[in-house]
ROLUM-303752 format. One record per residue: residue in three letters; x, z, y of N, C-alpha, C, O in turn. Coordinates in steps of 0.1 Angstrom, whole numbers, padded with zeros to 4 digits, always signed. Example, Ala and Ser with C-alpha at 12.3 -4.5 7.8 and 13.67 -1.06 7.14 Angstrom:
BEGIN
ala+0132+0078-0057+0123+0078-0045+0132+0078-0033+0142+0085-0033;ser+0128+0071-0022+0137+0071-0011+0129+0079+0000+0134+0080+0011;
END
This chain:
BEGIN
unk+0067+0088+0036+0062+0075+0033+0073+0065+0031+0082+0065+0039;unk+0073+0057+0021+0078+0049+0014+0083+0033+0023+0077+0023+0021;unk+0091+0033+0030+0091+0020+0036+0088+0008+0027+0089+0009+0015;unk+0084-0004+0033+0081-0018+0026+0091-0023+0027+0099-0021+0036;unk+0094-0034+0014+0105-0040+0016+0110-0050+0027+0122-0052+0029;unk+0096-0057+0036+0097-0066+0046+0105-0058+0053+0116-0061+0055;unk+0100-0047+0059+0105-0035+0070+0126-0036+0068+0137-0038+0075;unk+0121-0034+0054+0137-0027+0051+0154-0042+0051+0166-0042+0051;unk+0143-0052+0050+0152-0067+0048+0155-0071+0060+0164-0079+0059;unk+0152-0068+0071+0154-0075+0086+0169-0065+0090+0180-0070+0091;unk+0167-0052+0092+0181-0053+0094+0190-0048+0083+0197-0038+0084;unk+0190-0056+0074+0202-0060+0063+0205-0073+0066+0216-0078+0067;unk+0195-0077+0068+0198-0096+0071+0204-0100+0087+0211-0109+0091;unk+0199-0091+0092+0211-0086+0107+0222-0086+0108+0230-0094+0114;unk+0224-0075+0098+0236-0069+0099+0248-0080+0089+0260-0078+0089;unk+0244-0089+0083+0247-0098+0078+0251-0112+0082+0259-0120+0077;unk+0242-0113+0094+0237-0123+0099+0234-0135+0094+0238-0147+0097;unk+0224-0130+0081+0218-0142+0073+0201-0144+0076+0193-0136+0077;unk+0201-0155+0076+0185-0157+0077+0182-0162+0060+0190-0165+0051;unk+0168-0162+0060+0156-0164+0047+0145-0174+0052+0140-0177+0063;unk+0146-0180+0036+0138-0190+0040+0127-0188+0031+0132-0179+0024;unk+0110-0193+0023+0105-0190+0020+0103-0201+0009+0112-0209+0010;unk+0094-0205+0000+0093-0215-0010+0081-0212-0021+0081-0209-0033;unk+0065-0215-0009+0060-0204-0019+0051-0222-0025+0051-0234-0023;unk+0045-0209-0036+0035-0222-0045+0019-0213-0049+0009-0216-0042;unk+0017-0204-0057+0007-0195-0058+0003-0184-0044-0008-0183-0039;unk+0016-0177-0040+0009-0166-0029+0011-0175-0020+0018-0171-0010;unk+0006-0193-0019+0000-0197-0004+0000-0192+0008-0010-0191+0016;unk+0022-0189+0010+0024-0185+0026+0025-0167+0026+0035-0163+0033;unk+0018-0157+0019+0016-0144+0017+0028-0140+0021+0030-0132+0031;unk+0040-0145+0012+0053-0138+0018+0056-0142+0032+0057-0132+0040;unk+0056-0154+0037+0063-0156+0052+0050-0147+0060+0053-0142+0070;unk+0041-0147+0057+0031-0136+0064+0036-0121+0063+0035-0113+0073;unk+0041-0119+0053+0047-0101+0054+0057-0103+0057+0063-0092+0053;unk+0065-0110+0063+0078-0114+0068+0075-0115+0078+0079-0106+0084;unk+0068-0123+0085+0067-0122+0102+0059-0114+0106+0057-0115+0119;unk+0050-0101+0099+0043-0090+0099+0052-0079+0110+0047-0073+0118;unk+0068-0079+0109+0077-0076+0114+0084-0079+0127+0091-0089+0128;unk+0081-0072+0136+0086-0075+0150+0099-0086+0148+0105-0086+0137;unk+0101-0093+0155+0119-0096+0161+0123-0106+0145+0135-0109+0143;unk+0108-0110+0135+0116-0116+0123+0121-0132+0129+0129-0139+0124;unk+0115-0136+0138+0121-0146+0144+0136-0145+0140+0142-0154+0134;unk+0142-0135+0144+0158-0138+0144+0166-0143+0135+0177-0147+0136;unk+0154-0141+0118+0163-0141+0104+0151-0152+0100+0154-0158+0090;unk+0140-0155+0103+0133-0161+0096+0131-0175+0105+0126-0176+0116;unk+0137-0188+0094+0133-0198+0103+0119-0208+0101+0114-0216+0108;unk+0116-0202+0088+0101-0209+0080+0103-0208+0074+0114-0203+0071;unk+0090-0213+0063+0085-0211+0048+0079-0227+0047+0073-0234+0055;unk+0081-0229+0034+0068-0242+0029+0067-0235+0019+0073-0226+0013;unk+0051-0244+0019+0041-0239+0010+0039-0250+0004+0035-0259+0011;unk+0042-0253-0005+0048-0265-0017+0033-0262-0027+0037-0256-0037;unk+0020-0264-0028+0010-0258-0039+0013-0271-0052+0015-0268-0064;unk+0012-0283-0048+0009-0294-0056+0021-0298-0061+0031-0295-0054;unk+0023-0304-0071+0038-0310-0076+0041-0319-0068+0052-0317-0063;unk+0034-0330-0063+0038-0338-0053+0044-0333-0044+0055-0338-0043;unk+0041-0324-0034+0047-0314-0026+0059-0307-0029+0069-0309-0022;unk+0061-0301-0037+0069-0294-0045+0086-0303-0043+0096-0298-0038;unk+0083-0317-0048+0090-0323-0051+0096-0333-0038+0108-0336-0037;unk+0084-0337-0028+0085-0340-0015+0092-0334-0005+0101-0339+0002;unk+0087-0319-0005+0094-0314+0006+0103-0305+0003+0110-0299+0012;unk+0105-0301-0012+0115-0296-0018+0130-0297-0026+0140-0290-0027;unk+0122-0310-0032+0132-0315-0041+0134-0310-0054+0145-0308-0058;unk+0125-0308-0059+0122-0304-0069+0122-0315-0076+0115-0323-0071;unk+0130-0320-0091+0131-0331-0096+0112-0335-0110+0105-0327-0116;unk+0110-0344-0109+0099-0347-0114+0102-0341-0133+0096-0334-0141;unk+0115-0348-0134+0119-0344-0149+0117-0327-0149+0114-0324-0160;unk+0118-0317-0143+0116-0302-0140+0102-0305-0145+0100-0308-0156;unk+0095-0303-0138+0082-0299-0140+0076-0307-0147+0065-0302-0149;unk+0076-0318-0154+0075-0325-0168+0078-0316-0178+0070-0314-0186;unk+0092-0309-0178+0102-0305-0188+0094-0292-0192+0089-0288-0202;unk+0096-0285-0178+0091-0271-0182+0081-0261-0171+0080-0249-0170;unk+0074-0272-0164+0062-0269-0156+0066-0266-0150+0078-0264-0151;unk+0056-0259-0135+0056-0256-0119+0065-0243-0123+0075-0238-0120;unk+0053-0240-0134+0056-0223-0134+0066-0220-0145+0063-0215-0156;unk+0082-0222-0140+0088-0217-0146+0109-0215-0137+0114-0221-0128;unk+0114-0206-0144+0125-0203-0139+0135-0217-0134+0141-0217-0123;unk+0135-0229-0144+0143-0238-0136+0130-0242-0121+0133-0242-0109;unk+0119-0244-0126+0111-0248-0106+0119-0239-0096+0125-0241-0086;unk+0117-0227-0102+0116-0215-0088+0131-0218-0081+0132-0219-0069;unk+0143-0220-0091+0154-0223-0083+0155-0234-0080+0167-0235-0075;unk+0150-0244-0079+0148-0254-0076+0140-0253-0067+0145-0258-0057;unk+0130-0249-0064+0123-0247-0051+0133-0240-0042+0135-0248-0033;unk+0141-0227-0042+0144-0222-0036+0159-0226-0028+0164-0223-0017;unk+0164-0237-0042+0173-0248-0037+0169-0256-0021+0175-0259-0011;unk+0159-0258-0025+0151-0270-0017+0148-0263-0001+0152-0265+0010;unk+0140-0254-0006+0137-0244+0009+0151-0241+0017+0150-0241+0029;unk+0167-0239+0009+0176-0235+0017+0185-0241+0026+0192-0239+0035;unk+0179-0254+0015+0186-0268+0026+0176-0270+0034+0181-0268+0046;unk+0163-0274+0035+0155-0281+0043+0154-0266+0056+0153-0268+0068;unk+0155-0257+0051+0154-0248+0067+0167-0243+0072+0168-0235+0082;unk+0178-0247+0065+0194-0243+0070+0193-0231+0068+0195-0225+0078;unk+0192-0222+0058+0190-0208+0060+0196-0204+0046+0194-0210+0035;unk+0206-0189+0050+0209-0187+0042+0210-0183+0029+0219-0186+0021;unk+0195-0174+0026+0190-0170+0015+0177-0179+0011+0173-0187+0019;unk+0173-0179+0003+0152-0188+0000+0152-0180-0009+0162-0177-0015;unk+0137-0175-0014+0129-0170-0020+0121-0173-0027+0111-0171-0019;unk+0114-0179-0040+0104-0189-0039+0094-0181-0052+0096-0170-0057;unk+0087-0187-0054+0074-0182-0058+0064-0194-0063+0058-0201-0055;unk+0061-0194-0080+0052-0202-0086+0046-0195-0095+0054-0188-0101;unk+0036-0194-0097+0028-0185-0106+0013-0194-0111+0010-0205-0109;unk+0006-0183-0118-0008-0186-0123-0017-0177-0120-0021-0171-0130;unk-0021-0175-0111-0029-0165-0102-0043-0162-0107-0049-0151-0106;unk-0049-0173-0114-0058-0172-0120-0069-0172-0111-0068-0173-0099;unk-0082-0171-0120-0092-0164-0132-0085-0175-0141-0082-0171-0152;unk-0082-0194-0137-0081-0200-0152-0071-0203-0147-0067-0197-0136;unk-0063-0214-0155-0054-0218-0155-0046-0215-0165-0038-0224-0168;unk-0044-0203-0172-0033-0200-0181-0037-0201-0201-0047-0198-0208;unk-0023-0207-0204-0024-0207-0217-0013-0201-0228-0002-0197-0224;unk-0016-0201-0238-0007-0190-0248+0008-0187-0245+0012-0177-0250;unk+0015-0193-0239+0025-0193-0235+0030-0192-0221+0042-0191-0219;unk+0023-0193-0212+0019-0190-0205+0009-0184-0190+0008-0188-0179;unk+0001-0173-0198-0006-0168-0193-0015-0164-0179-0009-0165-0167;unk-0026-0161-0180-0030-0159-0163-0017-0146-0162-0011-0138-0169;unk-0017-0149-0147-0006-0138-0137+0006-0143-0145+0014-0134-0141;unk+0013-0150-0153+0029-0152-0154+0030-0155-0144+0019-0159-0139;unk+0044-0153-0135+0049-0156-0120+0068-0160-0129+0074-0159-0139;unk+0068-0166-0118+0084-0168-0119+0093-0165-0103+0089-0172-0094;unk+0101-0159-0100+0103-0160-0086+0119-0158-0087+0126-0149-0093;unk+0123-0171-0077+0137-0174-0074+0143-0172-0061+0136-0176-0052;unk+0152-0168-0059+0163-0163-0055+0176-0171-0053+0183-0171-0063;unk+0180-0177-0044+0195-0187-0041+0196-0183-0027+0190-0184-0017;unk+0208-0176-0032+0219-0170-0019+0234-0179-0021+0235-0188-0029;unk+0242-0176-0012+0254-0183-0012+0264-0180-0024+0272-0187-0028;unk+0261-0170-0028+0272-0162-0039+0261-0162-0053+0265-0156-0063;unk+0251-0166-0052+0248-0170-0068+0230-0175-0064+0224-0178-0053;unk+0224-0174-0081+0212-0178-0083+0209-0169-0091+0216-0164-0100;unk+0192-0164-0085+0190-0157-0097+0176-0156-0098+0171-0154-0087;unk+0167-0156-0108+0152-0157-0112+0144-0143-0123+0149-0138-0133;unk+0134-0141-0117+0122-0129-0124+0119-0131-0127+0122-0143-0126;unk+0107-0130-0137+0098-0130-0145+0088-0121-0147+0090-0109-0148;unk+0073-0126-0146+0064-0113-0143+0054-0116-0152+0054-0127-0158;unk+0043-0105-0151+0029-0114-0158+0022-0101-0152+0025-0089-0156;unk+0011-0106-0139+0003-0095-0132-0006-0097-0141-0006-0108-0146;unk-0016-0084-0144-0025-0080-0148-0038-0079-0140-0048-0073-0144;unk-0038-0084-0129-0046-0082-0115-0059-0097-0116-0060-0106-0125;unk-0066-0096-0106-0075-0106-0105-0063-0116-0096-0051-0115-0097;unk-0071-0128-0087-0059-0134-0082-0058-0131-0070-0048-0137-0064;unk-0065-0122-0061-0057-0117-0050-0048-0105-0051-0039-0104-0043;unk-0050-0096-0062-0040-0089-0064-0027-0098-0068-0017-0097-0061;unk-0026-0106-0079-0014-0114-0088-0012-0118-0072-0003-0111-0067;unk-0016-0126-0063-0006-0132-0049+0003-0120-0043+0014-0119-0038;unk-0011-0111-0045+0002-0096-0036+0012-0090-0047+0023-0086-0044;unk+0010-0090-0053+0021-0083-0066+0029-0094-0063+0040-0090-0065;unk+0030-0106-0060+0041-0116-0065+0052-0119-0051+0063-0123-0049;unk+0040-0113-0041+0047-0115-0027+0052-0100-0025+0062-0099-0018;unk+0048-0091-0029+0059-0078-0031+0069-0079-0040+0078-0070-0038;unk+0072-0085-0049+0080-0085-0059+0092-0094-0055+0103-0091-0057;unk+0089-0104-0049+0099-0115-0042+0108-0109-0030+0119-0112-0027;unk+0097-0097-0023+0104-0089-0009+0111-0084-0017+0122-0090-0018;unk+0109-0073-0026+0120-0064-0034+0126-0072-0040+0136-0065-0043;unk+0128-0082-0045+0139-0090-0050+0152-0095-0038+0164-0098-0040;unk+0142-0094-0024+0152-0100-0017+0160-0086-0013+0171-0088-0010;unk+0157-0075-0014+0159-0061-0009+0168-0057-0015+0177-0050-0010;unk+0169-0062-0035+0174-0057-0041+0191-0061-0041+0201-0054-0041;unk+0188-0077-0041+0198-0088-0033+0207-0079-0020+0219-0075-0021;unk+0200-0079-0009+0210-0071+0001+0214-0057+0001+0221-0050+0009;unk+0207-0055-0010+0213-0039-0014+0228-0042-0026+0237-0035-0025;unk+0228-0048-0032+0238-0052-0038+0236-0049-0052+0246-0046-0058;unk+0225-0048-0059+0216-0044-0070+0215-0055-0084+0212-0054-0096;unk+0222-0068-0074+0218-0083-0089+0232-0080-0092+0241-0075-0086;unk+0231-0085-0105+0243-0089-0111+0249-0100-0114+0260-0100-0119;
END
């Protein structure tokens, strides 16, 4: 059986001694939930915000208003910008963030139901995904909060470039 990536991030982030921070907007919290699913994540995890509205976004994130004017919630400059945001406001070393279109509406020709964007800011760089689930919208939250874990997995495995 296949471990999860939440399982496999705590002690990398240990043995590192980095903690994660969260920055969600569509999976509403899902990740810091499969993250504290894990005994002892206290030690690496110090919170998550759930940033849903641009107001928020920008409030407790810092996410600049010209961003999401420019090129909306849901796109690669928000997510690092969220993830910016998350890593200062929780002191923590890595953030993870997550904006999507989860659907049934919401999406249009350019950007579709299930596009996700999910960001990644560590000390030694930045770096951003790109997805488009094919799921209804409780699937697109779980595909997007698994894909953010293995992103962070891929990160302490030494996998980004």
């Amino acid at each position: 059986m296949e471990l999860s990536p939440q399982i496999l991030i705590g002690p990398l982030l240990r043995q590192r001694h980095f903690s994660i921070a969260t920055a969600e907007s569509c999976t509403g919290g899902l990740i810091a939930d499969l993250i504290t699913n894990v005994p002892g994540s206290s030690e690496y995890f110090p919170g998550g915000i759930v940033a849903y509205a641009y107001e928020a976004k920008v409030s407790l994130l810092g996410v600049s208003w010209d961003t999401l004017h420019t090129t909306g919630a849901v796109s690669q400059e928000t997510v690092i910008e969220m993830a910016r945001g998350a890593r200062k406001a929780l002191n923590a070393d890595l953030a993870i963030s997550v904006s999507g279109i989860a659907g049934p509406g919401g999406g249009m020709p350019e950007k579709p139901v299930g596009s996700t964007w999910i960001g990644l800011v560590a000390p030694d760089g930045e770096w951003a995904r790109h997805f488009i689930w094919q799921g209804d919208r409780v699937q697109n939250k779980q595909y997007s909060s698994e894909a953010a874990l293995q992103f962070v997995l891929d990160y302490l495995e030494g996998k980004l470039t």
